[in-house]
py3Dmol code that shows the C-alpha trace and the ligand (Angstrom):
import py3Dmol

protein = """\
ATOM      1  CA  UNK A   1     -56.032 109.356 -76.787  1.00  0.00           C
ATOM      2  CA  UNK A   2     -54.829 112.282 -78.691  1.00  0.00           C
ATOM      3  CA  UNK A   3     -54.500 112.475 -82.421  1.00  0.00           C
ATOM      4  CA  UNK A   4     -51.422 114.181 -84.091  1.00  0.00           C
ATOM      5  CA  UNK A   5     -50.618 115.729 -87.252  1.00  0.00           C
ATOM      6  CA  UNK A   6     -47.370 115.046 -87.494  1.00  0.00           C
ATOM      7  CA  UNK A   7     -45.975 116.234 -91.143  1.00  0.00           C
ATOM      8  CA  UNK A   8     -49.028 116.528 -91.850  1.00  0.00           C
ATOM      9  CA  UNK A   9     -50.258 112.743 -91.352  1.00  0.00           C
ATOM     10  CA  UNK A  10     -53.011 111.966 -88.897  1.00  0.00           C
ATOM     11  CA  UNK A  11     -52.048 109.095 -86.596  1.00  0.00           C
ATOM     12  CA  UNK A  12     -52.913 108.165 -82.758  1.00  0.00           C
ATOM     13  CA  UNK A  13     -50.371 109.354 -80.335  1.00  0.00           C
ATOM     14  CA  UNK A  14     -49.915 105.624 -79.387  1.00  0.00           C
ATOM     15  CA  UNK A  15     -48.602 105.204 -82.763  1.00  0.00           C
ATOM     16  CA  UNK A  16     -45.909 107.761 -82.245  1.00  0.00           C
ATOM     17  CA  UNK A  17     -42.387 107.255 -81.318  1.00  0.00           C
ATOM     18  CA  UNK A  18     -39.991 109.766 -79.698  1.00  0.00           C
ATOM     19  CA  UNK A  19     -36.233 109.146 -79.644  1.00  0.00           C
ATOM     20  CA  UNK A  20     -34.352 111.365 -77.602  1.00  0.00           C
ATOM     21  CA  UNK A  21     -30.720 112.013 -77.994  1.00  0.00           C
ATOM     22  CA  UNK A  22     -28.286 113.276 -75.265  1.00  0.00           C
ATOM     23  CA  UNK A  23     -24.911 114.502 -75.202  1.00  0.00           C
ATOM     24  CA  UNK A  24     -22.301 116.180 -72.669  1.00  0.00           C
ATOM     25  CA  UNK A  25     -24.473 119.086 -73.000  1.00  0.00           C
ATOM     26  CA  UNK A  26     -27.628 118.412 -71.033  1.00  0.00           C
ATOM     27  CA  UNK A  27     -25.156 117.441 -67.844  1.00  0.00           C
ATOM     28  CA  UNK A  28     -22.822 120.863 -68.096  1.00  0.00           C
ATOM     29  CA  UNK A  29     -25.738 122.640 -65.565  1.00  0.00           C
ATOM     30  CA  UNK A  30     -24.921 119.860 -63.348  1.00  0.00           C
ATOM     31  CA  UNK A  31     -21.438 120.789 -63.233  1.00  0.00           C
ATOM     32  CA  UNK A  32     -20.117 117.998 -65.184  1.00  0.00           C
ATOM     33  CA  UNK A  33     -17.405 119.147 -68.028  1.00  0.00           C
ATOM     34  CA  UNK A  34     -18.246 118.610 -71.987  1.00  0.00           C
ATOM     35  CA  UNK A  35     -15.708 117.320 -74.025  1.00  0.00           C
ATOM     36  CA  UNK A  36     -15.472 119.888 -76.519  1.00  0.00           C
ATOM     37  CA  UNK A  37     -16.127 122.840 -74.913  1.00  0.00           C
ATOM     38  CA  UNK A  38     -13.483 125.823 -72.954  1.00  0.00           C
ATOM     39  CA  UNK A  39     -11.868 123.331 -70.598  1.00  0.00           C
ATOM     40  CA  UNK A  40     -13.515 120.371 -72.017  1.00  0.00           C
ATOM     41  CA  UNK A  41     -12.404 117.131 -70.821  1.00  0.00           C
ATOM     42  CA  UNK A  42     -10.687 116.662 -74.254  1.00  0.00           C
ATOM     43  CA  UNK A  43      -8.318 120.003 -73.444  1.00  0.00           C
ATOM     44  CA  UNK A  44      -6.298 118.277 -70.655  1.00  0.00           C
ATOM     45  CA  UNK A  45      -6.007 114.975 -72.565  1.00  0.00           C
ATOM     46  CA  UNK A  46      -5.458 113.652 -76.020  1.00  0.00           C
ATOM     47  CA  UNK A  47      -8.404 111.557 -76.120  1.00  0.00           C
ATOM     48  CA  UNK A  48      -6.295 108.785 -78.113  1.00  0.00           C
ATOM     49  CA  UNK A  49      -4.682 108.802 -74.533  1.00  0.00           C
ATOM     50  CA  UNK A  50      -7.311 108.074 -72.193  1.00  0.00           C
ATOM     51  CA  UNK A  51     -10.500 106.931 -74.590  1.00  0.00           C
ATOM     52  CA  UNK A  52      -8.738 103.935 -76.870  1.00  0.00           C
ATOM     53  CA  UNK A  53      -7.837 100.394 -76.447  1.00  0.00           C
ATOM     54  CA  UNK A  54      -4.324 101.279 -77.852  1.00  0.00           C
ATOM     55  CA  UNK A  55      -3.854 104.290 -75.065  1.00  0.00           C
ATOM     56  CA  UNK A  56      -5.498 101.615 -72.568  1.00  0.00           C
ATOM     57  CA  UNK A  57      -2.481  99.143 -73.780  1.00  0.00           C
ATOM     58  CA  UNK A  58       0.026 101.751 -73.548  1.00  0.00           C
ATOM     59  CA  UNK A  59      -0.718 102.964 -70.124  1.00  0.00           C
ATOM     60  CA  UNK A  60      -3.614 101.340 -68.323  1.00  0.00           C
ATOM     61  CA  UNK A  61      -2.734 103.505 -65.415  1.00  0.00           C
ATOM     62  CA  UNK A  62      -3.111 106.889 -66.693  1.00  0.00           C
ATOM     63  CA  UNK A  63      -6.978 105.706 -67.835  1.00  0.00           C
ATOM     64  CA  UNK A  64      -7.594 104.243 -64.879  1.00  0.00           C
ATOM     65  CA  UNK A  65      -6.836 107.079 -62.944  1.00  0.00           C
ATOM     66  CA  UNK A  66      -8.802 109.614 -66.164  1.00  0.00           C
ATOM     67  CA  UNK A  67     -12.188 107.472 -65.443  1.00  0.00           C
ATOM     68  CA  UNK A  68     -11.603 106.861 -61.827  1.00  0.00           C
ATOM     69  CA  UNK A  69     -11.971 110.824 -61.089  1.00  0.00           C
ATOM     70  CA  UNK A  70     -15.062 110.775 -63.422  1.00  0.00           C
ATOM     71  CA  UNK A  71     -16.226 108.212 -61.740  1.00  0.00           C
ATOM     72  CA  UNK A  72     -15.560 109.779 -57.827  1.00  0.00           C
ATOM     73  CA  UNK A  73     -17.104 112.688 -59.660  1.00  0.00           C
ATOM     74  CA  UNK A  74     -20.561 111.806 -59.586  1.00  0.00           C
ATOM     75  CA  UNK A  75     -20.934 112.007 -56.285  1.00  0.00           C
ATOM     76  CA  UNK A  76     -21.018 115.835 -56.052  1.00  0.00           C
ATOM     77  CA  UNK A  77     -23.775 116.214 -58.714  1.00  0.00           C
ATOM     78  CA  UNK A  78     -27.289 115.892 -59.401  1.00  0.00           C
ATOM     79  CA  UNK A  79     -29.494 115.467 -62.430  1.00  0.00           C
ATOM     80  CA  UNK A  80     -30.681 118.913 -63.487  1.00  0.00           C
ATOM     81  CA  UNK A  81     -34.029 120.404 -65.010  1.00  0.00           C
ATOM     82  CA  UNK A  82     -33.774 118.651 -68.418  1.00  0.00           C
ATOM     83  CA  UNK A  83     -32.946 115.597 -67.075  1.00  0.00           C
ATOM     84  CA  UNK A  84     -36.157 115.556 -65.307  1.00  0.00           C
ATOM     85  CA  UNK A  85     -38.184 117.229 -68.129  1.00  0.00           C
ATOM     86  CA  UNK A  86     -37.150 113.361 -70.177  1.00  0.00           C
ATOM     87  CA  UNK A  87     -38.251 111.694 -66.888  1.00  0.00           C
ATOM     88  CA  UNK A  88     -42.111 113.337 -67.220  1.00  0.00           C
ATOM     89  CA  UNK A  89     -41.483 112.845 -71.266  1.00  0.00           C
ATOM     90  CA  UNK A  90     -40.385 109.161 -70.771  1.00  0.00           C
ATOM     91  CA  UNK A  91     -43.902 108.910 -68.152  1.00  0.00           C
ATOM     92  CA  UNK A  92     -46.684 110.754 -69.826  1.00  0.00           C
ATOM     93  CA  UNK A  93     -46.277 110.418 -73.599  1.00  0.00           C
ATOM     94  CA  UNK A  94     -48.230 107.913 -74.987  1.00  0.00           C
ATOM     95  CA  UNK A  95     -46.567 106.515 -77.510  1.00  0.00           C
ATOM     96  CA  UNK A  96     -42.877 104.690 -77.557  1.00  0.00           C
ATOM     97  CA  UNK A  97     -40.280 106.181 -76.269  1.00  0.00           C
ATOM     98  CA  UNK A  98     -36.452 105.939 -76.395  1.00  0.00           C
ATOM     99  CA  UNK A  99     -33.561 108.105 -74.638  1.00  0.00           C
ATOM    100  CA  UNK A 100     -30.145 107.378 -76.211  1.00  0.00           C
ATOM    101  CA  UNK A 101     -27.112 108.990 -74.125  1.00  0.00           C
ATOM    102  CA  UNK A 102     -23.796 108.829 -75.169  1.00  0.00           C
ATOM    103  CA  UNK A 103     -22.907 110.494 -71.753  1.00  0.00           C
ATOM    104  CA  UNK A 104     -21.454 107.768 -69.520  1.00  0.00           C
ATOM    105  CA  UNK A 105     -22.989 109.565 -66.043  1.00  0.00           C
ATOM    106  CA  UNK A 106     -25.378 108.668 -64.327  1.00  0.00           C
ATOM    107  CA  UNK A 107     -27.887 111.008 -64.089  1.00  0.00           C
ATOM    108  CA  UNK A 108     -29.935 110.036 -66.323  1.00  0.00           C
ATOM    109  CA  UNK A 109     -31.414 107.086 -64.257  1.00  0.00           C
ATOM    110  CA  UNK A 110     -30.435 109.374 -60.792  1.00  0.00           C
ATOM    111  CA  UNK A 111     -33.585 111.564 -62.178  1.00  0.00           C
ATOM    112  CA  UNK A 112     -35.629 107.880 -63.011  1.00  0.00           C
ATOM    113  CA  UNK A 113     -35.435 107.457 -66.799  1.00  0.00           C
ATOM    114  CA  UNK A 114     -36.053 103.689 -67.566  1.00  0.00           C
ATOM    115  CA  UNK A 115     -36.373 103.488 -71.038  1.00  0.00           C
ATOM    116  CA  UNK A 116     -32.474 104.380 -71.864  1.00  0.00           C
ATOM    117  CA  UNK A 117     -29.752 103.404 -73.597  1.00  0.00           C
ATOM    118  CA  UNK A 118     -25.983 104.505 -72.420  1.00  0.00           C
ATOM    119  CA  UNK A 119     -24.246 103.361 -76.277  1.00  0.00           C
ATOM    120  CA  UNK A 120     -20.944 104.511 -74.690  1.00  0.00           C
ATOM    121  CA  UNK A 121     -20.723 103.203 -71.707  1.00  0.00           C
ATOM    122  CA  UNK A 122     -21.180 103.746 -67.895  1.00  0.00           C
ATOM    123  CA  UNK A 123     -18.523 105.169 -65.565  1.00  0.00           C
ATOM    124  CA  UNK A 124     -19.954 103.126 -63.023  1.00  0.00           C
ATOM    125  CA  UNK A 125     -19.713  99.889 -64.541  1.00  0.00           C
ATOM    126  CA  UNK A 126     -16.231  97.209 -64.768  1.00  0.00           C
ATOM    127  CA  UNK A 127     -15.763  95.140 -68.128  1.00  0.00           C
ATOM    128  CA  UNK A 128     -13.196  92.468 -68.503  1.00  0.00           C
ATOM    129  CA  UNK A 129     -11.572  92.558 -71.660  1.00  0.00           C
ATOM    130  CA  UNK A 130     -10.554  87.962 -71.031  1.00  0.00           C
ATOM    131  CA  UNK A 131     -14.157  87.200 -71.120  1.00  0.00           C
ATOM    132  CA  UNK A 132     -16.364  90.106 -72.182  1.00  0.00           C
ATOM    133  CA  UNK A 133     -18.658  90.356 -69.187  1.00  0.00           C
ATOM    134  CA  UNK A 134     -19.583  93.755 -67.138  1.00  0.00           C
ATOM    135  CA  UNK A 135     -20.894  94.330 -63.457  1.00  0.00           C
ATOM    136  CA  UNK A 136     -21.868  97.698 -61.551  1.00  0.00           C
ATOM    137  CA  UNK A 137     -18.589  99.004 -60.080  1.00  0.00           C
ATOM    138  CA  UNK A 138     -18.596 102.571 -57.728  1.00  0.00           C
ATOM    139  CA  UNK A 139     -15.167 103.005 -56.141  1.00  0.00           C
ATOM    140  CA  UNK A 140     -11.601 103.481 -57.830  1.00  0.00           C
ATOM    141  CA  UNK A 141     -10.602 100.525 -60.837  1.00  0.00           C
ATOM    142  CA  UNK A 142      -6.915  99.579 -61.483  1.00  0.00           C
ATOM    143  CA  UNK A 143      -4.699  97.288 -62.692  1.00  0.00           C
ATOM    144  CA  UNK A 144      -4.740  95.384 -59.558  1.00  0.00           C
ATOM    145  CA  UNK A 145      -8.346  94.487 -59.768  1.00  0.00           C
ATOM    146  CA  UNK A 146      -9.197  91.359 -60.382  1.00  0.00           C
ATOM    147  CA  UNK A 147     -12.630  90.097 -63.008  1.00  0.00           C
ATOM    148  CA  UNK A 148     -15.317  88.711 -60.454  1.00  0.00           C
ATOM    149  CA  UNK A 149     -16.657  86.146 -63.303  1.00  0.00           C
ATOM    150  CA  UNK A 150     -13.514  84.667 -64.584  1.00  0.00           C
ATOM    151  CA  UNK A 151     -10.905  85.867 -61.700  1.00  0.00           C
ATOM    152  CA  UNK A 152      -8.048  87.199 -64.715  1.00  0.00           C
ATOM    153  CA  UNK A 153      -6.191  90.473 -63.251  1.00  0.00           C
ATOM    154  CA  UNK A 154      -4.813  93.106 -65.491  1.00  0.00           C
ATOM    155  CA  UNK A 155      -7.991  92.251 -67.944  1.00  0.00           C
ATOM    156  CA  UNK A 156     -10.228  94.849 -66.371  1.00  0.00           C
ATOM    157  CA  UNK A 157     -11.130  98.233 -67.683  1.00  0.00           C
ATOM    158  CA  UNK A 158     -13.612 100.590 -67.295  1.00  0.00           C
ATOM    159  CA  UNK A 159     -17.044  99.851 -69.315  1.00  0.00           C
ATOM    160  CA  UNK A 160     -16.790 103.041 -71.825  1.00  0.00           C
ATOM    161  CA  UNK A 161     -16.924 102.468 -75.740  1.00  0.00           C
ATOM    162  CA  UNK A 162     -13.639 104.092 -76.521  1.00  0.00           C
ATOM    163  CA  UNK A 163     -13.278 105.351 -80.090  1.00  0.00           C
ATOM    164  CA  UNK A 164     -12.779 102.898 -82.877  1.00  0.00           C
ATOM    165  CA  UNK A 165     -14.721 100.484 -80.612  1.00  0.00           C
ATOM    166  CA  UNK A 166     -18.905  99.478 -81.512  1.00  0.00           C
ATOM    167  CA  UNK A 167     -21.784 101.415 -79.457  1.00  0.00           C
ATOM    168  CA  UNK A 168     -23.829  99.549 -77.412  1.00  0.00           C
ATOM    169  CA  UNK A 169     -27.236  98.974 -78.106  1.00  0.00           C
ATOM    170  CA  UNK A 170     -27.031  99.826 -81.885  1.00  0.00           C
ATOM    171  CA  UNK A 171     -29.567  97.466 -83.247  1.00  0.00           C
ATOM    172  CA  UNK A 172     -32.203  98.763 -80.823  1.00  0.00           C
ATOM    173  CA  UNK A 173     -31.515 102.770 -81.586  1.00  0.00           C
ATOM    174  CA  UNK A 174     -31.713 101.412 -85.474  1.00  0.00           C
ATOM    175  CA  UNK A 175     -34.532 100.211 -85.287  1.00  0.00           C
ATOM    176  CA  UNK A 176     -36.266 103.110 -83.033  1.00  0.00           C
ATOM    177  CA  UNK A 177     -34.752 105.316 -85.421  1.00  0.00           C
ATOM    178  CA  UNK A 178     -36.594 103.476 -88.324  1.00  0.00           C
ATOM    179  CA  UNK A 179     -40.347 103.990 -86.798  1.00  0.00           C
ATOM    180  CA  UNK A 180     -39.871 107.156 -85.078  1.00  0.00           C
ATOM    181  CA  UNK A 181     -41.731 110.310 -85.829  1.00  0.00           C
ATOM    182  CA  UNK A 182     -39.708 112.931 -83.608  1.00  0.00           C
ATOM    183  CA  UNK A 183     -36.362 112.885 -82.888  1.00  0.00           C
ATOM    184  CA  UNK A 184     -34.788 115.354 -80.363  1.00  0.00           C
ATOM    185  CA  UNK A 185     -31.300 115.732 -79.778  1.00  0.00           C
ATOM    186  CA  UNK A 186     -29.916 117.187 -76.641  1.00  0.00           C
ATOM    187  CA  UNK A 187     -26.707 118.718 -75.970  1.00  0.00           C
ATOM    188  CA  UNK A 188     -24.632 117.100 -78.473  1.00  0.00           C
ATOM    189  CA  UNK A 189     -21.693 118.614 -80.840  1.00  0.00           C
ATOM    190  CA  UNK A 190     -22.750 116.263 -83.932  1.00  0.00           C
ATOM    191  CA  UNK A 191     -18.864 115.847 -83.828  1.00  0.00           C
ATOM    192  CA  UNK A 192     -19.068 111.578 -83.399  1.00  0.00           C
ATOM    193  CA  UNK A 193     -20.427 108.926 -85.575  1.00  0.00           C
ATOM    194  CA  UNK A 194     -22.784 106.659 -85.371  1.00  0.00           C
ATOM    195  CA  UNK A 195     -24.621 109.633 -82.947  1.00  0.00           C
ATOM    196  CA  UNK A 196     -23.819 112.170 -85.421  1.00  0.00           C
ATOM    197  CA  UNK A 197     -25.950 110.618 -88.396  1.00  0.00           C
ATOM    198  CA  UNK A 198     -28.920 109.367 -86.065  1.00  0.00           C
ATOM    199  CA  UNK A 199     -30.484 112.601 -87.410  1.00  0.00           C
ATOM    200  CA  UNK A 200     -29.965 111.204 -91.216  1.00  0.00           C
ATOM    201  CA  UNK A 201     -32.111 108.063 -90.334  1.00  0.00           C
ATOM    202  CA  UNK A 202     -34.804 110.056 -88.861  1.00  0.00           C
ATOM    203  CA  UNK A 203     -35.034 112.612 -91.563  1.00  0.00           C
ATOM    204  CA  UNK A 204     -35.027 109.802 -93.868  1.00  0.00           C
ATOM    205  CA  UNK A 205     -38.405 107.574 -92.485  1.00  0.00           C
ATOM    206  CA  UNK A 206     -39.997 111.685 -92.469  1.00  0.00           C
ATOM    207  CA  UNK A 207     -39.095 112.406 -88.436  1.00  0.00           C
ATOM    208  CA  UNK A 208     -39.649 115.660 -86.784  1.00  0.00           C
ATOM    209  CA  UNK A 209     -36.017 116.674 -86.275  1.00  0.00           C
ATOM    210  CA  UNK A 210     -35.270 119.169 -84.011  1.00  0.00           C
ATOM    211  CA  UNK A 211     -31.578 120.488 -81.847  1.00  0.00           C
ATOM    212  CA  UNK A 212     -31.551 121.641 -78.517  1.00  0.00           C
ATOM    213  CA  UNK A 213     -28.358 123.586 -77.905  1.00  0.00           C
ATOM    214  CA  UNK A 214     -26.324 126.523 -76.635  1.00  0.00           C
ATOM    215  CA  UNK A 215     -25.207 127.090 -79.750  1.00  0.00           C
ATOM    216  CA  UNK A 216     -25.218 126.304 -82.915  1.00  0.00           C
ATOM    217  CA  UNK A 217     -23.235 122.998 -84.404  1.00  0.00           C
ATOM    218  CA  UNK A 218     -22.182 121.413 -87.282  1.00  0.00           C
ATOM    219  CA  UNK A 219     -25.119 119.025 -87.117  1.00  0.00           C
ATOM    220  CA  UNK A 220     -27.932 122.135 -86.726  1.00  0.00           C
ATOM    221  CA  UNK A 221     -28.453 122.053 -90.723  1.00  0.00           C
ATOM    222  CA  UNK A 222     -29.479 119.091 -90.418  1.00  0.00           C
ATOM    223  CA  UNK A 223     -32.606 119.490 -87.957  1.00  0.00           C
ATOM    224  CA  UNK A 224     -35.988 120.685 -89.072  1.00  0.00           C
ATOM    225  CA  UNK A 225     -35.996 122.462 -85.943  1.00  0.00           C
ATOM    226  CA  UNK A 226     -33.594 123.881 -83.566  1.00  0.00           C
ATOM    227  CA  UNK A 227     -34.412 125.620 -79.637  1.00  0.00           C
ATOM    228  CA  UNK A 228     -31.376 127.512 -78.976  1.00  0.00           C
ATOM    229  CA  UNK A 229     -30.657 128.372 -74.710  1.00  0.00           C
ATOM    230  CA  UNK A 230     -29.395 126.169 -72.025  1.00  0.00           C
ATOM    231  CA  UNK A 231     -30.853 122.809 -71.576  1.00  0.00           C
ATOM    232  CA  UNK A 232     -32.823 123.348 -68.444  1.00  0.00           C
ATOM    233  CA  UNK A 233     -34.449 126.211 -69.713  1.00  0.00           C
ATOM    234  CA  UNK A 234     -35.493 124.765 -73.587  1.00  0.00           C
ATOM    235  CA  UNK A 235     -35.997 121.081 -72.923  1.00  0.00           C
ATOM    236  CA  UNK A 236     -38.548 121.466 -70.312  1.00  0.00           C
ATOM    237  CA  UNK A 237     -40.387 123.969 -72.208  1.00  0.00           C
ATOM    238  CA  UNK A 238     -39.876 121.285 -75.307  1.00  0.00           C
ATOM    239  CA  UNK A 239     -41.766 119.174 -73.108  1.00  0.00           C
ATOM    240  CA  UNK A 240     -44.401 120.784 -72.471  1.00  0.00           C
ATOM    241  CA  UNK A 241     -45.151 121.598 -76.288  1.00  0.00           C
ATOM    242  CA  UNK A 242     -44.822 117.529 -76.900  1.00  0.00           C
ATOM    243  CA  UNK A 243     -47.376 116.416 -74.216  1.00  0.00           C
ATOM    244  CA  UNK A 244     -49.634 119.400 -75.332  1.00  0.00           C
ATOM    245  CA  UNK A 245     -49.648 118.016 -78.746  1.00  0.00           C
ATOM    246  CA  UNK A 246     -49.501 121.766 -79.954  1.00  0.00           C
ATOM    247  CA  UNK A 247     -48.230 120.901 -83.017  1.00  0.00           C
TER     248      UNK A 247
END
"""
ligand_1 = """\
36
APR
N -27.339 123.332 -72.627
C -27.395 122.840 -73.887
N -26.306 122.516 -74.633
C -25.100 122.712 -74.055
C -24.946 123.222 -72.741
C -26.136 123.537 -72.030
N -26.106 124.032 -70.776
N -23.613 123.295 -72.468
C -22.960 122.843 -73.551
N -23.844 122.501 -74.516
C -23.562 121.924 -75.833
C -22.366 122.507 -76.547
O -22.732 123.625 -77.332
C -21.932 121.320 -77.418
O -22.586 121.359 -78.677
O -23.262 120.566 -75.618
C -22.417 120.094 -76.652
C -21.289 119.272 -76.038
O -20.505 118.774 -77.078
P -19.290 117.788 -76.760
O -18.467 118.351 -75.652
O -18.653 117.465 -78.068
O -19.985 116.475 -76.165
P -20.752 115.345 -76.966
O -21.441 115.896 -78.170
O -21.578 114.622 -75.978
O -19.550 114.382 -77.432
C -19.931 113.184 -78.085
O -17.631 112.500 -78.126
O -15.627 112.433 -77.064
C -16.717 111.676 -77.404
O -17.529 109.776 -76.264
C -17.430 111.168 -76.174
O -19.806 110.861 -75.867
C -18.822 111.790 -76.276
C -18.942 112.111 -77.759
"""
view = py3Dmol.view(width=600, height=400)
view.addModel(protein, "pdb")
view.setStyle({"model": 0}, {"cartoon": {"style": "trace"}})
view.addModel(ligand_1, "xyz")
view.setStyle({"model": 1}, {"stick": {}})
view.zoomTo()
view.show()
């Protein structure tokens, strides 16, 4: 069992927790569009459009049809480098572990992460907005489909947390948040909240904070630590320097 000195305390590595943050970033290598980004998702839609219950109301086809070529998407990529890096992260370190995506892919669990939480959904999950429950769904959704628990038509929509809606998960991040010692963010623009202040709460219980990016964001003054170069090449090598404990 390895000891640490993290900030300078002396604890057992069992005693350490890692919470890992991913955003659109750590897919882009797998050829799956940011948000943000030149020719981000967000540049061919007004996400008020496609990404709220109001623009669901409005015209349930035209987000059915958004997610459903998201969704048919997945099947032409594969989890890259850094997603696999987490995988060996999520398997050899000692201590607790938590990934947190806000990316509704799937790649993360393609590439055998377990320990994960998607707080904004899955693209390959149903939810029925007449009574609340969710099931794994693959092919296209729309308005025609019917809830397989309570049978109601027009009711289902895609599983995604659109904005102004709660993340999932919240009270398990919180608390992982609370105990953690390192907290690694991956690929994110720091542009949504609650993700955005994650960093806050680990700063504040004395975390190891540090950004892996392409570039620099509005969130970077906020980390201890930033590693600056594409995911695949930086989170692996991130990796490497947690399990060797050379801190
Ligand atoms: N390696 C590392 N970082 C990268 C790479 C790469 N290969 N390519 C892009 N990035 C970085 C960009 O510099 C940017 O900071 O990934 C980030 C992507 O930012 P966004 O497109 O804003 O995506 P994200 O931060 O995940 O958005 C958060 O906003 O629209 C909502 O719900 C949506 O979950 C999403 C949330």
């Amino acid at each position: 069992m390895g000891w640490l000195s993290v900030g300078g305390v002396g604890m057992s590595e069992s005693e350490v927790e890692i919470v890992i943050l991913t955003g659109a970033g750590i897919s882009a290598e797998s050829g799956i569009a940011t948000f943000r980004g030149a020719d981000g998702l967000w540049e061919g839609h007004r996400f008020e459009d496609v990404a709220s219950p109001e623009g669901f109301r409005r015209d349930p086809g035209l987000v059915h049809r958004f997610y459903n070529l998201r969704r048919a998407g997945l099947g032409e990529v594969a989890p890259n480098a850094a997603h696999l890096a987490l995988v060996r992260l999520e398997r050899e370190w000692r201590g607790r572990f938590l990934l947190v995506t806000q990316n509704v892919d799937d790649l993360h669990e393609r590439a055998g992460s377990e320990r994960l939480v998607h707080m904004h959904g899955e693209l390959k999950k149903a939810l029925c907005e007449g009574c609340g429950k969710s099931w794994e769904w693959v092919g296209d959704l729309g308005t025609g489909d019917a809830c397989v628990y309570c049978g109601r038509v027009g009711v289902v929509r895609p599983d995604i947390v659109w904005f102004g809606e709660i993340p999932y998960g919240m009270d398990e991040i919180l608390g992982a948040l609370g105990r953690c010692r390192i907290f690694v963010s991956v690929g994110t623009s720091g542009s949504v909240y609650p993700a955005a202040g994650f960093v806050d709460l680990a700063r504040r219980v004395g975390a190891r904070t540090v950004e892996c990016n392409v570039a620099e964001t509005s969130a970077s003054g906020n980390f201890g630590e930033r590693r600056t170069g594409l995911a695949t090449e930086v989170v692996p090598a991130l990796v490497e320097e947690l399990l060797g404990s050379a801190w």
